[in-house]
C-alpha positions, 0 to 999 in steps of 0.5 A: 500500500502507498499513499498517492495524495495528502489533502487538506480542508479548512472549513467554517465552523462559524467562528473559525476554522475546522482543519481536515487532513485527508490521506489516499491510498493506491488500494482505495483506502482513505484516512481523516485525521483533524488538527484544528488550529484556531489561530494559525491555521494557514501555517499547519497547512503549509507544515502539512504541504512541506510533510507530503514531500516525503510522504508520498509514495510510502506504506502508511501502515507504518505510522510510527517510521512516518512520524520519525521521518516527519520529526526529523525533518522538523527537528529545528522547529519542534512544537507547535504549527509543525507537530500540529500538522503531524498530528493530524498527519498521524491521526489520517494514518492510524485511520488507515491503518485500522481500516486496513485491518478492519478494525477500530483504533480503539481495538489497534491500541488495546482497547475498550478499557470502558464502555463509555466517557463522560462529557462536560459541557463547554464553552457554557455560555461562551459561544452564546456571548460572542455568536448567538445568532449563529448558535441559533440560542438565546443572547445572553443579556443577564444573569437570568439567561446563565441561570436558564443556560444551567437549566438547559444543561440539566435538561439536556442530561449533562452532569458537568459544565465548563465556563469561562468569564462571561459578562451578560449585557447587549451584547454579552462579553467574554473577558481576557487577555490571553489571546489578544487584546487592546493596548493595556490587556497583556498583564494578567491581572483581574479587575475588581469589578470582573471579579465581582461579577465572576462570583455572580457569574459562578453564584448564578449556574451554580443555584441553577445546575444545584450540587450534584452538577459539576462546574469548571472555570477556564482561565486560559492563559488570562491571569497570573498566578496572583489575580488566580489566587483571588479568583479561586478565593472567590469562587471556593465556595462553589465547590468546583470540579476544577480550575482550569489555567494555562501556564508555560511555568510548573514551579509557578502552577505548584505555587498556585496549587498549594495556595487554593482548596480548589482542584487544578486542570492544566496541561492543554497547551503540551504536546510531548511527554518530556513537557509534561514531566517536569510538570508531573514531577513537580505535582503542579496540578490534580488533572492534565489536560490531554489535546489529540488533534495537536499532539496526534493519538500515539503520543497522547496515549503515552502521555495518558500512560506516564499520567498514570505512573504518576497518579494522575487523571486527564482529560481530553482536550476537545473543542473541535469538530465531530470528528475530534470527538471520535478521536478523543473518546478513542483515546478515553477507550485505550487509557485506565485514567480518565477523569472527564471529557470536553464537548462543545455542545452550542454549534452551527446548524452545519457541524452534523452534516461534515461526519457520517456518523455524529458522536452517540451520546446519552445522559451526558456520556459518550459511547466509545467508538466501535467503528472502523477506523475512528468509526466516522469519516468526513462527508467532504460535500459538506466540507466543500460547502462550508469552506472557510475564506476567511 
């Protein structure tokens, strides 16, 4: 077997783009694989047209050579646009190979080790605040309209929740420097006002959802460590599953840690095991974060497997299309250790129409994938309908 073309698609999500890698074989074999960035989308896309100068011609099934090859020639440049691309490389690979063999990935790595994952939902509010319309829901005007959202989320059968800041009004906000901003938004320090209104904020989904629903806070890469110690002061009471925040400094995260009484989730941001293990040897958090479609699944399964050497749970990192579900519930079906997996629930009328098969969830839980292969492929009809020009 050879492959004979690599393709990519970059596709409208609404507010962003989805990144689609797709792989052909000479024996009609087709592999997908998703590697969504984004912020830099354009710049995975060229790694991923430099990467098919070598790839071209060669056995596909041979994934764990390919990889090598691919580091190799990346190796000035390790880490983000480039291991992205192979990410979704590696992912259109595995894809193939599975199929080859007729079976599921879960099955080529092992698996089942559950039957199932549960979900939390993310991005609570968030989407509402910034793309209602294009979410086809309520705006979020008021605090009346979280509490309705925290209702939605029990009537819809989830048992968790992840939010970020998020001030109501017409229109709604989202507040944060991490990614961007106006002069003056690069310090990472919290107003007093936002963090009044955060305590309202959590307060609010929490007399909604009541005590038996879990609710994380995201903070990205928004606050120091500082302005994070009055946040989880804050919202302590609240009894959060976890505080989520991103940080290039384990011995600073640790700080952070065994200064709050409310679980830490990091990690989203890594890609490969010697990244993380300063982190795991440092203990800086209680949950890590695991990101398949930027780290590709064969490094994410070892990441989950020195998590479990160290005692640690992680949990997918998954804001992306159907098809990131289906990767990300796999690499739950191939890990002892996980704690909980993210879902985005608020989506465009489109998102189901780009997958054959929409991930089966019940009760807030996804079933593992059974399939062959990832157990879903790309309807490309649809991709090529909704291609992003942005």
């Amino acid at each position: 077997m050879k492959i004979t073309n690599i393709e990519t698609f970059l596709v409208d999500s609404g507010w962003w783009p989805f990144l689609f890698v797709k792989i052909e074989t000479d024996e009609g074999i087709t592999g997908y694989g998703e590697c969504t960035e984004t912020r830099q989308p354009h710049g995975v896309v060229g790694s991923i047209e430099d990467f098919s100068k070598i790839l071209i011609g060669k056995d596909p099934r041979s994934f764990e050579m390919l990889l090598l090859d691919l580091k190799r020639m990346s190796i000035q440049s390790k880490g983000g646009i480039a291991n992205k691309a192979i990410s979704g490389i590696e992912l259109a690979l595995l894809d193939i190979k599975a199929k080859a063999l007729n079976i599921s990935v879960v099955e080529l790595f092992g698996g089942p080790t559950r039957e199932n994952v549960r979900l939390y939902w993310s991005h609570c509010g968030t989407y509402r605040a910034r793309n209602y319309a294009l979410c086809n829901t309520p705006p979020l005007e008021s605090l009346k309209d979280i509490y309705n959202l925290g209702k939605e989320v029990i009537e819809k059968g989830f048992t968790a929740l992840k939010t970020n800041i998020i001030i109501p009004g017409k229109p709604a906000q989202t507040w944060g420097g991490g990614f961007g901003g106006p002069i003056g938004s690069t310090d990472g320090v919290i107003p007093k006002d936002v963090l009044t209104h955060l305590d309202n904020q959590i307060g609010t989904f929490r007399d909604a959802v009541g005590e038996n629903i879990d609710i994380n806070l995201d903070l990205n890469f928004h606050v120091k460590p500082e302005s994070a110690k009055r946040i989880a002061e804050v919202v302590e009471k609240y009894n959060l599953m976890w505080l989520e925040i991103d940080m290039y400094q384990p011995d600073a995260l640790r700080e952070l840690k065994d200064s709050i009484n409310i679980p830490i989730c990091s990690g989203e941001n890594l890609l490969f095991m010697q990244e993380y293990m300063p982190y795991f040897q440092a203990r800086s958090a209680d949950i890590f974060m695991i990101d398949v479609p930027w780290m590709g699944f064969s490094q994410g399964k070892k990441v989950g497997d020195l998590a479990e050497i160290f005692q640690f749970n992680v949990a997918p990192h998954n804001y992306y299309s159907h098809l990131s579900s289906f990767i990300s519930a796999s690499l739950c079906g191939v890990l002892p250790n996980i704690k909980i997996m993210e879902i985005d629930v608020d989506q465009v009328s489109w998102k189901d129409d780009l997958v054959t098969n929409v991930p089966d969830i019940s009760n807030g839980y996804m079933k593992i994938p059974s399939g062959i292969g990832w157990g879903t492929d790309l309807n490309e009809e649809a991709l090529k309908e909704h291609l992003w020009n942005k």
